[in-house]
MMTF fields as JSON, N, C-alpha, C and O atoms, coordinates in Angstrom:
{
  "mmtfVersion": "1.0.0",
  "mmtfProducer": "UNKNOWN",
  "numBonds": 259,
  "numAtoms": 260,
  "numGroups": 65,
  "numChains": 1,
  "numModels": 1,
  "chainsPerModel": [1],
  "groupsPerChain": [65],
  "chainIdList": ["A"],
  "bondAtomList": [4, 2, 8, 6, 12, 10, 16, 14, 20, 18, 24, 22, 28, 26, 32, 30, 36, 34, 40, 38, 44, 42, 48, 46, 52, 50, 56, 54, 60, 58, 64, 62, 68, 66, 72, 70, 76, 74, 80, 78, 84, 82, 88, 86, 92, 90, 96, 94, 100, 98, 104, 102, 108, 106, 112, 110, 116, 114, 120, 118, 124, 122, 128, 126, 132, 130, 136, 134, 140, 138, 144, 142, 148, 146, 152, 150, 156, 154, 160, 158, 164, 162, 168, 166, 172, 170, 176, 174, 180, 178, 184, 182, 188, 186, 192, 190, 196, 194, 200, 198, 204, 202, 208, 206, 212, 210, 216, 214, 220, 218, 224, 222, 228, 226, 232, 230, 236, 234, 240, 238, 244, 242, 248, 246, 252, 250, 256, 254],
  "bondOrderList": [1, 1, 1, 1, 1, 1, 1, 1, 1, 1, 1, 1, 1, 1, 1, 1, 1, 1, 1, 1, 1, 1, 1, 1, 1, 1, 1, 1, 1, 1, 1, 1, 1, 1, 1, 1, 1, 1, 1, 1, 1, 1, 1, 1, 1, 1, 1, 1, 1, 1, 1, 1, 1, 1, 1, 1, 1, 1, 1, 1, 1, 1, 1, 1],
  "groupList": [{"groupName": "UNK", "atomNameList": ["N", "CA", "C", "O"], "elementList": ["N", "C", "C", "O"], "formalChargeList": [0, 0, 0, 0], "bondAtomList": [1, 0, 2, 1, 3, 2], "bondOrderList": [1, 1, 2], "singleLetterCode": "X", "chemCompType": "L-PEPTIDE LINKING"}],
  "groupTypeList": [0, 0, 0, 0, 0, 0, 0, 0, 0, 0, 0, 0, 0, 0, 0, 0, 0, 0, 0, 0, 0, 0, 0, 0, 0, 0, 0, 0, 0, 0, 0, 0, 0, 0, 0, 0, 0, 0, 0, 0, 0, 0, 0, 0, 0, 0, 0, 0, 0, 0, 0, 0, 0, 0, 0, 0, 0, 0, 0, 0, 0, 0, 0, 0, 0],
  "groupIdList": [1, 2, 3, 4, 5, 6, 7, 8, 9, 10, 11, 12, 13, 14, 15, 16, 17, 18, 19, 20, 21, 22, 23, 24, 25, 26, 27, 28, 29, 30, 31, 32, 33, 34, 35, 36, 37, 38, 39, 40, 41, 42, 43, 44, 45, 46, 47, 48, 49, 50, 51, 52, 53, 54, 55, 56, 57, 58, 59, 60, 61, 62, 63, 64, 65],
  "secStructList": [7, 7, 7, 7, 7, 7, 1, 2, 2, 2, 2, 2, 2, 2, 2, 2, 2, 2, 2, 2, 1, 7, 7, 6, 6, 2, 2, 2, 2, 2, 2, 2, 2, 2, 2, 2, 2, 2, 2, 2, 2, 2, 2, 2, 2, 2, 2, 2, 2, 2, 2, 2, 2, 2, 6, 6, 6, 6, 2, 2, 2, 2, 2, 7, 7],
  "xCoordList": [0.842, 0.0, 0.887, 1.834, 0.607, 1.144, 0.133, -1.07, 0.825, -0.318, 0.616, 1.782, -0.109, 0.364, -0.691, -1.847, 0.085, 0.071, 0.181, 1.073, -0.532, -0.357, 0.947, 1.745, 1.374, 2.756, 2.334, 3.086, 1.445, 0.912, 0.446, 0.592, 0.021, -0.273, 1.195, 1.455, 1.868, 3.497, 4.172, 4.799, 3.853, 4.784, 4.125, 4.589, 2.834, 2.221, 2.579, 3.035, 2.542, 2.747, 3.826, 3.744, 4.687, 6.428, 6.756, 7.78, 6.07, 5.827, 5.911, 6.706, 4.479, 3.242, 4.261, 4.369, 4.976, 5.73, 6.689, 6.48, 7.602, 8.386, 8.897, 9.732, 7.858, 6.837, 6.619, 6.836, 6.053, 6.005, 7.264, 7.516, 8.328, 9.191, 9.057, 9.679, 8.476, 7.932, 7.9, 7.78, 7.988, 8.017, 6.585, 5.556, 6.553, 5.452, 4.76, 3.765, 5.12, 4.697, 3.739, 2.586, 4.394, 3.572, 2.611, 1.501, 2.569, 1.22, 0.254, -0.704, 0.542, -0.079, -1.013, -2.203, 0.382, -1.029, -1.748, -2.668, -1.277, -2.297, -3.333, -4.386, -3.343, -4.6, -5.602, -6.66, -4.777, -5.885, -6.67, -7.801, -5.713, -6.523, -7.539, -8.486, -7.299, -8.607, -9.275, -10.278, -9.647, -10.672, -11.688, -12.883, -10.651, -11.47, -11.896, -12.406, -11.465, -12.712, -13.642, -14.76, -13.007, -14.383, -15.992, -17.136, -15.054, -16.345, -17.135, -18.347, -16.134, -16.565, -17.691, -18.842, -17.564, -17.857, -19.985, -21.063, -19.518, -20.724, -21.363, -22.15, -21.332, -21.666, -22.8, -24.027, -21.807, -22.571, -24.112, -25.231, -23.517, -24.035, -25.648, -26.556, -25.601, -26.548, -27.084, -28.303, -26.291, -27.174, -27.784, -28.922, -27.785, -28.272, -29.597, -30.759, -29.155, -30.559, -31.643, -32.805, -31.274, -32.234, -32.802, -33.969, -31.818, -32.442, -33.685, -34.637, -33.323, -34.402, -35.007, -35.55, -35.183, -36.226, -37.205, -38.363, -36.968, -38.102, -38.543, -39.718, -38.173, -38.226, -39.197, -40.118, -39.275, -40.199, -41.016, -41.478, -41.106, -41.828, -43.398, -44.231, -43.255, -45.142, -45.214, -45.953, -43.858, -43.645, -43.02, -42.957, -42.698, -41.736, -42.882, -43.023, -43.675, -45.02, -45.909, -46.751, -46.27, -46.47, -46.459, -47.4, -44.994, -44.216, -44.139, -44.091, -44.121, -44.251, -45.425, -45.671, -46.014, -48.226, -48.498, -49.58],
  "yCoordList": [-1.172, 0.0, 1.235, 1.305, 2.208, 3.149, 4.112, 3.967, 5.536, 6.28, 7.834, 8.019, 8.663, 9.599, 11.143, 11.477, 11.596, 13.039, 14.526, 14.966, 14.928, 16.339, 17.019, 16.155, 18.059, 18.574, 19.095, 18.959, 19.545, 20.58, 18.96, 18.933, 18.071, 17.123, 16.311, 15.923, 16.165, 15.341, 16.164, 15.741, 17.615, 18.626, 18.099, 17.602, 18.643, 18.624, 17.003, 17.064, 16.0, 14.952, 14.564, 14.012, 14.843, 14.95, 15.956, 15.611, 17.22, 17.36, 17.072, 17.072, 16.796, 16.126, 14.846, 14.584, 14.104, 12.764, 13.698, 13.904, 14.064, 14.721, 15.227, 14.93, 16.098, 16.601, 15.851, 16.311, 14.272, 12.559, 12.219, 11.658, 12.391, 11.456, 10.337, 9.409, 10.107, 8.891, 8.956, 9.994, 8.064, 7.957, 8.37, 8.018, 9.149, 9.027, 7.863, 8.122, 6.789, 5.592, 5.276, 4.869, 5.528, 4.995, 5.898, 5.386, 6.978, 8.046, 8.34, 9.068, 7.646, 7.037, 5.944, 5.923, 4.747, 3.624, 3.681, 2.934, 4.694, 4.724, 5.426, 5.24, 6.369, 7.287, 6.385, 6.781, 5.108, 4.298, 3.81, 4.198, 2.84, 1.909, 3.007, 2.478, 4.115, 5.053, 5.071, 4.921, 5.23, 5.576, 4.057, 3.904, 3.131, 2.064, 0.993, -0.115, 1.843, 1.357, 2.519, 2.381, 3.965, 4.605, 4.412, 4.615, 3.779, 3.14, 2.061, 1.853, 1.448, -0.151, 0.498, 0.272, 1.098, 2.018, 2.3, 1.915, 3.19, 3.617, 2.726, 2.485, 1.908, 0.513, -0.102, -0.073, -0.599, -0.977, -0.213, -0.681, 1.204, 1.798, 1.555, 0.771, 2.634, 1.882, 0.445, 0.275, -0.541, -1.748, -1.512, -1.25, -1.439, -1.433, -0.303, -0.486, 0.674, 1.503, 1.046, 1.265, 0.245, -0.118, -1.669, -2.04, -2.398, -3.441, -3.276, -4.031, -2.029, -1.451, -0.44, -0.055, 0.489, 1.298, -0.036, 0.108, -1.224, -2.064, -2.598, -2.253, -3.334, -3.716, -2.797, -3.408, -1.36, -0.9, 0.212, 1.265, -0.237, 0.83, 1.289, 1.919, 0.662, 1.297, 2.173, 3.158, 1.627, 3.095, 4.532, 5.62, 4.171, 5.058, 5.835, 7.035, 5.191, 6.197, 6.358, 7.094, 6.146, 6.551, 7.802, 8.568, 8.136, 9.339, 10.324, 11.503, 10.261, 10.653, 11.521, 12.393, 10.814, 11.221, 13.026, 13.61],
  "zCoordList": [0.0, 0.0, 0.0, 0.783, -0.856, -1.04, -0.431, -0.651, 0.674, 0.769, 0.429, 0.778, -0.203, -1.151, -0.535, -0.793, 0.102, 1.183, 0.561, -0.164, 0.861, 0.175, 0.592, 0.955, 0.659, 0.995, 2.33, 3.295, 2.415, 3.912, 5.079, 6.301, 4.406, 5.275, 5.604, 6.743, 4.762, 5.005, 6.138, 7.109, 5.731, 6.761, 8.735, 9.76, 8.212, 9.631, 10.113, 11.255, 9.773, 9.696, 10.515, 11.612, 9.998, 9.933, 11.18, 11.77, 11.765, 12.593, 14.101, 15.04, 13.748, 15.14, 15.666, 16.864, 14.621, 14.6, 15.775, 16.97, 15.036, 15.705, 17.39, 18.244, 17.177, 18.472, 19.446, 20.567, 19.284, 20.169, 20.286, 21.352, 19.415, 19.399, 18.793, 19.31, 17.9, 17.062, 15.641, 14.989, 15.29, 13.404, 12.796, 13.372, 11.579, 11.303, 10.614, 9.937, 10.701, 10.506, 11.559, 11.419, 12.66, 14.51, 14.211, 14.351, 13.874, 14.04, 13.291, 13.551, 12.124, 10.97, 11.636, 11.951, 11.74, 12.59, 13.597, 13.933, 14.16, 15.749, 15.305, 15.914, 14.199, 14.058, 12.542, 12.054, 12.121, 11.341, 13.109, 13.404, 14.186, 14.539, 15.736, 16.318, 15.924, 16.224, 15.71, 16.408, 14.202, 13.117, 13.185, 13.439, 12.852, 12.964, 14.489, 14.656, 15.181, 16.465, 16.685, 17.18, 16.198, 16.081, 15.754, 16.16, 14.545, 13.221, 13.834, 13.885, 14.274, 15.049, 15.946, 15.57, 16.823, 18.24, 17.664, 18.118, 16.448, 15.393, 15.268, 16.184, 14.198, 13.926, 15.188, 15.277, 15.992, 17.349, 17.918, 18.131, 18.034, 18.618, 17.466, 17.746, 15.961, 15.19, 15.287, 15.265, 15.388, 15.659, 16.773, 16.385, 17.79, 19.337, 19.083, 19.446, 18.493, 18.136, 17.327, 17.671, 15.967, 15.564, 16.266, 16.145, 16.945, 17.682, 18.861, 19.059, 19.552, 20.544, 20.454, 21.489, 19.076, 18.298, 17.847, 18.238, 17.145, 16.965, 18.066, 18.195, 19.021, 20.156, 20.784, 21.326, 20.883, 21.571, 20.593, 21.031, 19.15, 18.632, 18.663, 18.011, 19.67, 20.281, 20.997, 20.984, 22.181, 22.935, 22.514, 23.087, 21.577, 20.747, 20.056, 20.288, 19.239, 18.683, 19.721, 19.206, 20.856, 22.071, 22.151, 21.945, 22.565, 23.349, 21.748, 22.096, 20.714, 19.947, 19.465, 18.632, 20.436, 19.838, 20.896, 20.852]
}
């Protein structure tokens, strides 16, 4: 995988790395595996809503009325 950075994003990048003491490789991967337990996090959360929006959609048009 190739990933291909604008010049203002390589700088800040190159940076922030810096700044930690860390490669921008490490800060690269730590800010994919944030994104994707974010998502994960989302996901969940949507399932769980639509599992107990049906689950109680009487009370739901209920409180609605």
């Amino acid at each position: 995988m190739n990933l291909r950075l604008r010049d203002d994003q390589q700088d800040a990048l190159r940076q922030r790395a810096d700044e930690e003491g860390r490669s921008m490789h490490a800060v690269v991967l730590q800010a994919i595996d944030r994104y994707l337990e974010q998502e994960a996090d989302r996901a969940e959360v949507r399932r769980l809503g639509e599992k107990y929006a049906a689950r109680h959609a009487d009370l739901l048009r209920r409180l609605g009325e």
